[in-house]
N, C-alpha and C positions, 0 to 999 in steps of 0.2 A: 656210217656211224657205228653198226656193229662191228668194226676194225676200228674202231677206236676203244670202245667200250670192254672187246679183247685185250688191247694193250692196259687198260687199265687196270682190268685184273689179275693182266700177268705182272705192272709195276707191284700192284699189292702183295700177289702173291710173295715177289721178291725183297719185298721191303718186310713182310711177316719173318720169314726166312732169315735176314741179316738180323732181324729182333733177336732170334732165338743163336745166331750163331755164339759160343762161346767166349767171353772176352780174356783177356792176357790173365797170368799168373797175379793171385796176388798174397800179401804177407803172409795168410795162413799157410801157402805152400813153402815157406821157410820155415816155419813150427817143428816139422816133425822133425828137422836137420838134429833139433837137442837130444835128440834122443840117444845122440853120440856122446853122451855123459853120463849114460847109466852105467857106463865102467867104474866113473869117479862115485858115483851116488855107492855103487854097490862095496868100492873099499872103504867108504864113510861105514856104512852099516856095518860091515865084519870086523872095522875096528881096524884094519890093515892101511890105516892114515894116520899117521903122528899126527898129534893137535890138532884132531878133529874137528875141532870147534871152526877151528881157521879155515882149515878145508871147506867147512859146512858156510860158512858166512861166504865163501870165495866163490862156488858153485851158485849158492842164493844172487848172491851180488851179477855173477857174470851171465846168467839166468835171465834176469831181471833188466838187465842192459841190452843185452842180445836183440831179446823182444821189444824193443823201446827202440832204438835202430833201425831193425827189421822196417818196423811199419813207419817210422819217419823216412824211410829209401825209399818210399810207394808215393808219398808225397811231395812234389820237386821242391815246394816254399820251405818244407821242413829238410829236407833231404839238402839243399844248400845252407841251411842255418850252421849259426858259429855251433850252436847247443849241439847240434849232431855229429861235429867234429871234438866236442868235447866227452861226449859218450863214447864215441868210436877213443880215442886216448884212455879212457877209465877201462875199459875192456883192455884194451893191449895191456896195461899197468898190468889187469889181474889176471890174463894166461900169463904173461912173462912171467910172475911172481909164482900162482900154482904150478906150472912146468918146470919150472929150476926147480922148489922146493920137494914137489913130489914128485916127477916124473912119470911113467908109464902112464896108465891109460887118459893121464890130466894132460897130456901131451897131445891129446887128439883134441883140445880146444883151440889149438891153432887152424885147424877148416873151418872151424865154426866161425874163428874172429876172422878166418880169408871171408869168409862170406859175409859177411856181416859188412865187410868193407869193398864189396862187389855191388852194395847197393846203396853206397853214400859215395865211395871214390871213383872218380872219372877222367879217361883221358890220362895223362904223364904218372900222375898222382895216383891213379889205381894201377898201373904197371911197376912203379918205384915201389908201392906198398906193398906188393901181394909179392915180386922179388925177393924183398925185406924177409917178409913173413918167411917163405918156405926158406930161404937160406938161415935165417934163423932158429925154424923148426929143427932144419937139422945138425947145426951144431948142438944146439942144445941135445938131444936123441945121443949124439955119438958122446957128449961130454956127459950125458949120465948113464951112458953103456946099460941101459937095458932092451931085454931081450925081449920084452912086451912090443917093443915099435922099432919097425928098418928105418933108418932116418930117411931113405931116396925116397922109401916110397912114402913116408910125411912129408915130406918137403914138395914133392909132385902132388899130394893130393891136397896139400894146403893152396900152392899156385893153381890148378885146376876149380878148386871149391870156388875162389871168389872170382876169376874171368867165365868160369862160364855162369855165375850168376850175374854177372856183370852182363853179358853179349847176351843172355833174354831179358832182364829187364830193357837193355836199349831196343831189343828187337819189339819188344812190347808195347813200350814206348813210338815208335816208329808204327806200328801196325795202329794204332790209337791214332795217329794222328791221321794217318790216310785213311782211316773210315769217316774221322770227322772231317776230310777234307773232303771224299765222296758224297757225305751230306751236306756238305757246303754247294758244292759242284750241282747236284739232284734239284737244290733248291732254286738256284741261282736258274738253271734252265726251265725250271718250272717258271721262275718268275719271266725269262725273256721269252719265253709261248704265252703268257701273258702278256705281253709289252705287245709283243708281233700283234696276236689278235687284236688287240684293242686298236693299235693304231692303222690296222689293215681296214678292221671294221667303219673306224672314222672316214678313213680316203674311200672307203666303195661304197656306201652308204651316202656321204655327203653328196659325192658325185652324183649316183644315182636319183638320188631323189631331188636333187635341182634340177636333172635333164628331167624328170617326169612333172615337177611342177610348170617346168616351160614349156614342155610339151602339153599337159592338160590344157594351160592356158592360152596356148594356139587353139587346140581344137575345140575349147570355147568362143574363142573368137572366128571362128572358123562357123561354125554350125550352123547358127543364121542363114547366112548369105553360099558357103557350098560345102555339102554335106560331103562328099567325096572327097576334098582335102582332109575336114575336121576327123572323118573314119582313117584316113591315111596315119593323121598323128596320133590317133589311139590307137590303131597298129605297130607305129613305133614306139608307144607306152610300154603295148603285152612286150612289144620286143623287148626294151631296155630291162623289164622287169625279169623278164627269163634271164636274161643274160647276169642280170644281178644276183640271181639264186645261184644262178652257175659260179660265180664269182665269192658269192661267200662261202659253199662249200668248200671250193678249193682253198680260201682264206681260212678255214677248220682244220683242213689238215696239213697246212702247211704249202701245198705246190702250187700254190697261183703264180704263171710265170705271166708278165707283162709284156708289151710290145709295142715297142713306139708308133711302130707305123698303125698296128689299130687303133692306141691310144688317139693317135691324130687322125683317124677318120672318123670316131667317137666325138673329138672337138669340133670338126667341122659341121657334126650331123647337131650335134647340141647347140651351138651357135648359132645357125643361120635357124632353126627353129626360135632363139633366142630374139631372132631381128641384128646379129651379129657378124656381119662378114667378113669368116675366116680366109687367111692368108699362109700357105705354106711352104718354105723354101728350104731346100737340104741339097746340102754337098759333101765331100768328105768320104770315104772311104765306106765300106760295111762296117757296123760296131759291132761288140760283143754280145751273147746273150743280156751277163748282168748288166751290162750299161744301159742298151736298150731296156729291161727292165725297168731303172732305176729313172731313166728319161721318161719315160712312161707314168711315173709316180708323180714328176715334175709337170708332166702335160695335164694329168688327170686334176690335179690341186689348182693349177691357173688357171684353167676353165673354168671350175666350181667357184670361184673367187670372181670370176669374169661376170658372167653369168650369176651369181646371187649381189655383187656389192656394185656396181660398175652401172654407169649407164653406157655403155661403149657402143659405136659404132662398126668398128673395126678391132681384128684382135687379128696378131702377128706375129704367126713360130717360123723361128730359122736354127736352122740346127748347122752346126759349121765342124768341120771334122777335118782332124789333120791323122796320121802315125799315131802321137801319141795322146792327142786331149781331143776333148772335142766339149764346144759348148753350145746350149742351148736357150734360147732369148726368147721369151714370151712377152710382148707388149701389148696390150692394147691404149686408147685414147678417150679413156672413160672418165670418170672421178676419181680424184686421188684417195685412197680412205682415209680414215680417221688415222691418228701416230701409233703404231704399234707400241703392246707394253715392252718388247727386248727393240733395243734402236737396231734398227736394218734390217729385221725378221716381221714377217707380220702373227698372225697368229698360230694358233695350237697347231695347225697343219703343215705349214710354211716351215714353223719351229721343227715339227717331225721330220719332215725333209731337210732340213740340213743337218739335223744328226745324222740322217742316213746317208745323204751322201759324203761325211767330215769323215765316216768308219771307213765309206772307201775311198779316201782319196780325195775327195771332189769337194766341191764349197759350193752356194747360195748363196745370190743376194737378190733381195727384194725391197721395192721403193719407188719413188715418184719420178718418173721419164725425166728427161732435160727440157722436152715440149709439152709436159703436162702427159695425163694418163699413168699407167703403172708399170712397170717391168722388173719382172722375174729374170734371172739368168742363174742358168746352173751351167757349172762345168768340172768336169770328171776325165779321167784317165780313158783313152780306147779299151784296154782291160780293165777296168774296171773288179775286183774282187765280189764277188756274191755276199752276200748279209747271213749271218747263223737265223738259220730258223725256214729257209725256204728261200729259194731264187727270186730276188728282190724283196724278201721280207725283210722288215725294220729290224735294224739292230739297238742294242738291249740301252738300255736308261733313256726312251725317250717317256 
């Protein structure tokens, strides 16, 4: 348990940790880009703008838009909206309009509207634009021949400005979504070590405490008349009951591996304690691990079944194995039960087991003999695949 109890504070430690890791860019780091208009602000001020007023109202305007963009691109609902393709057009309108008009340093509002459209435009659409843009920035540059801006290098830093705001937002994006997909993944495995234990807990537990009920109840009826038997089956109580500690530990951490042929010396010994005479027949080649495993799940649940609801006489594993299947028939000739609530499953256990075995491969059926009594059959693949969570542990949604 103290290796467990490590792992747990190293998951926390780790999940503190991703708390605190940093997450992606967001609109404030587009902010400071305006600040590539303090050229234009400062010919406002010194009066070196014809019709300042116009200038002043075009800077507020494009200002004003920029930032209203920005943060609609952070947003995918708004960042697809018609509105944000309509803002991104009122912006184009007003560099186009203050670049022709004044040129120089009002000519570096084209990076600003490259970027601006590096985080609404995508795909064809943001490669046709930001082309647009710099091949436009620089005609315009060489048709007002000033000496304040190289038109190459506006026209390269206009295309540069909005793909590589474009390739971090997607990167951003993309990084967001595998963290929440890692939290998804975290959960879902947290939830199927829940599943496993629970339903590991149900098959070893069930079992167990039915072989010790029929065992108590031999060596009560036992004690009277020869005490040396009835101390025999309380022997094999202590025993089953160690053996069941042993078994849910390793149902704790996952490695309980199962085994047919114990599984079926466990039926035979619980059975004929039961007044039950087991019969076993197997042919067929050697099986896998998992399958043995998973056979073993199947022996372990028709017992308990046998043995609590049955009055049977006789109970009858054949196990038959070819290359590639091999199946497993549990009868005995006791009571039929009651109708299960899923037709051809009987209950919570039965159900469990044939999730397990449908994940690898194999199928269950359960139900009333042809000559009266009950019979289980399971059959499964020779290879058999292993279940997530431990060598024959259940797999996830039972």
């Amino acid at each position: 348990m103290s290796r467990n109890r490590r792992a747990d504070r190293k998951e926390r430690r780790r999940l503190r940790k991703e708390g605190r890791r940093p997450g992606p860019p967001g609109p404030y780091a587009l902010l400071p880009w305006l600040l590539m208009g303090l050229g234009s602000f400062s010919n406002l001020f010194q009066g070196e703008t014809p019709n300042p007023w116009i200038g002043g109202i075009g800077l507020l305007a494009f200002n004003s838009l920029y930032v209203s963009v920005v943060f609609r691109g952070f947003v995918k609902e708004k960042r697809e909206s018609p509105v944000s393709y309509v803002l991104l057009g009122a912006m184009a309108a007003i560099t186009f309009g203050l670049a022709i008009g004044y040129g120089g340093s009002w000519l570096l509002f084209f990076p600003l509207l490259s970027l601006a459209c590096g985080t609404i435009l995508r795909h064809r659409w943001l490669a046709a634009g930001l082309l647009g843009l710099a091949v436009a920035a620089c005609l315009i540059a060489v048709w007002r021949d000033d000496s304040t801006s190289t038109p190459w290098t506006l026209g390269y830093g206009t295309f540069i400005s909005g793909a590589v705001t474009a390739a971090i937002l997607t990167l951003s994006e993309t990084v967001m979504e595998l963290r929440a997909t890692r939290q998804e993944l975290a959960r879902t495995a947290v939830e199927k070590e829940r599943l496993r234990f629970s339903r590991d807990l149900h098959d070893l537990l069930g079992h167990t405490l039915s072989v010790i009920v029929v065992k108590s109840e031999a060596a009560r009826r036992l004690a009277p008349r020869d005490m040396d038997a009835a101390l025999s089956q309380v022997a094999d109580i202590e025993s089953v009951g160690r053996q069941a500690l042993t078994e849910i530990r390793e149902a704790v951490t996952g490695y309980r591996e199962g085994s047919l042929a114990t599984e079926l010396d466990r039926a035979r010994s619980a059975l004929t304690a039961a007044g039950i005479e087991p019969s076993v027949r197997r042919s067929g080649p050697p099986l896998a691990p998992q399958t043995e495993a998973l056979l073993g799940w199947v022996v372990r649940e028709a017992v308990t079944n046998v043995v609590r609801h049955s009055t049977a006489t006789t109970c009858v594993f054949v196990v038959e194995g070819t290359p590639g299947r091999v199946r497993l028939t549990v009868t005995d000739d006791g009571r039929t039960p009651a109708a299960p609530p899923t037709p051809g499953i009987g209950g919570t256990g039965l159900k469990g087991l044939t999730e397990r075995l449908a994940v690898a491969g194999g199928s269950l059926e359960a139900g009333p003999g042809p000559a009266g009594g009950f019979v289980v059959t399971a059959e499964l693949p020779a290879d058999a695949p292993g279940e997530p969570g431990g060598n024959g542990s259940p797999a996830p949604g039972s």
